[in-house]
C-alpha positions in Angstrom: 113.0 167.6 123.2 115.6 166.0 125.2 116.4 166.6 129.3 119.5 169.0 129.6 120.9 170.8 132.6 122.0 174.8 132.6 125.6 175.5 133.8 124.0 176.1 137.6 122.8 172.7 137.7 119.1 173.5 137.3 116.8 171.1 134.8 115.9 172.6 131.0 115.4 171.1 127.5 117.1 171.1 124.8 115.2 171.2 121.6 116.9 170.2 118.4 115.2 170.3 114.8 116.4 169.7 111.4 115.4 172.2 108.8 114.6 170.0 105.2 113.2 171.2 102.1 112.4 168.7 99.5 113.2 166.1 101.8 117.3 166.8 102.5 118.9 168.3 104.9 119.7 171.9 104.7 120.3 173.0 108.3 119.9 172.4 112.0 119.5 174.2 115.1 119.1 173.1 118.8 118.3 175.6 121.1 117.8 175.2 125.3 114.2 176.2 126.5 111.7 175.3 129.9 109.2 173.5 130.7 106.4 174.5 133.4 103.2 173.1 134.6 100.5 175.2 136.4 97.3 173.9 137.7 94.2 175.9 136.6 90.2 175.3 137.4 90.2 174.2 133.6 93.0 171.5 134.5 96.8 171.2 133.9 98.5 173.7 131.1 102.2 173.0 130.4 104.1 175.8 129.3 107.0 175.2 127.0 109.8 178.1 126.3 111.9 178.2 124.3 115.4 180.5 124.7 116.5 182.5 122.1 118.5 184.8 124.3 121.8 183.7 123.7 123.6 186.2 120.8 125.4 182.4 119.1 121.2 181.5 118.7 120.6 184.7 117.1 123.7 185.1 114.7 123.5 181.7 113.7 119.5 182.5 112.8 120.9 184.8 110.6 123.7 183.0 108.9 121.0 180.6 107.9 118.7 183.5 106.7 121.5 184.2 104.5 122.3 180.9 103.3 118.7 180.6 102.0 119.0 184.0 100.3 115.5 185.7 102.4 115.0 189.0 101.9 112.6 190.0 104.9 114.3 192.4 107.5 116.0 190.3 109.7 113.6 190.5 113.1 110.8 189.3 110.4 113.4 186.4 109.8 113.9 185.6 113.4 110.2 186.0 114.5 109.0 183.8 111.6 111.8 181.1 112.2 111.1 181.1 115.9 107.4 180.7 114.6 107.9 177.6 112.8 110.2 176.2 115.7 106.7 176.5 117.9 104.8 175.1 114.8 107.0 171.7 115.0 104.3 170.7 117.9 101.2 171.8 116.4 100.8 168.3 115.5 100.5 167.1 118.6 96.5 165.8 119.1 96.4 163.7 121.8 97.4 165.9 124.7 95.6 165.2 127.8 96.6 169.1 128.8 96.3 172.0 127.8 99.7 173.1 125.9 101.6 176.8 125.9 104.5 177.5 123.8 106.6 180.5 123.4 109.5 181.7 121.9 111.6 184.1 123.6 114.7 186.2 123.2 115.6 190.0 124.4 116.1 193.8 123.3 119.9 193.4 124.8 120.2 190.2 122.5 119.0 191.5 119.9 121.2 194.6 119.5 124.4 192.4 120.2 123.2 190.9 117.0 122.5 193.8 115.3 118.4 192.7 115.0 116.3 196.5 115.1 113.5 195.4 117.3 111.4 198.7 115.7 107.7 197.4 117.1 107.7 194.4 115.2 107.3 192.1 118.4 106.1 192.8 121.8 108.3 193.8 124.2 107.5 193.0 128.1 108.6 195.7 130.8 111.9 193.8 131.6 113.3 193.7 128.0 112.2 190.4 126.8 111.0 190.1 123.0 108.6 187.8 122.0 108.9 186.1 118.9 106.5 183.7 119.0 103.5 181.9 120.8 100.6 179.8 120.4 98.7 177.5 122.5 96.8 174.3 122.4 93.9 173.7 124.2 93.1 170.2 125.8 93.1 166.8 122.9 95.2 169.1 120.8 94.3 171.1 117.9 
């Protein structure tokens, strides 16, 4: 996670990852996401998102989908990638806070890419898809 700022100036992240299997390198991917806090009777809960809106995210999902030769439809694909970009902080055991990720893109995004949304993910009221989400409850895991 590293500090970014959008085109209006405002603050975001920008999450990078390297994808390895057996230890080399066989893709990358950094995608721009949020970060919120609220306060709640329970205590603080950060809420992480990350932005899979853009069409370039979504295509180049796909291109690596093909490169690895998967066979699942391709909004399995994305959900399940998207998954395992949330699953990168599962690890994390020492949070003081509560912790809320979520991986988000939209119906609009996902026809520019040619993605069939067909009930496989929710879909909120104003179009967004989510791909992805888990949470962490205070210390972690």
């Amino acid at each position: 996670m590293l500090p970014s700022s959008d085109a209006g100036g405002g603050r975001t992240i920008e999450f990078q990852y390297a994808f390895l299997r057996d230890g080399e390198r066989i893709g990358g991917m950094g995608v721009f996401g949020a970060e919120a806090v609220a306060e709640r009777a329970e205590g603080r809960e950060w809420l992480c998102t990350l932005d899979l809106t853009p069409v370039w995210v979504l295509e180049d999902m796909l291109r690596f989908k093909k490169s690895l030769g998967h066979t699942d439809d391709d909004i399995t694909f994305v959900a399940g990638l998207a998954q395992g970009l949330l699953n990168a902080f599962a690890g994390q055991a020492d949070n003081k806070d509560a912790r809320s990720y979520v991986a988000v893109t939209s119906v609009a995004s996902l026809d520019q890419a040619g993605v069939p949304v067909m009930g496989a993910v929710p879909v909120l009221f104003d179009g967004t898809v989510v791909l992805a989400e888990f949470a962490m409850p205070n210390g972690g895991v």
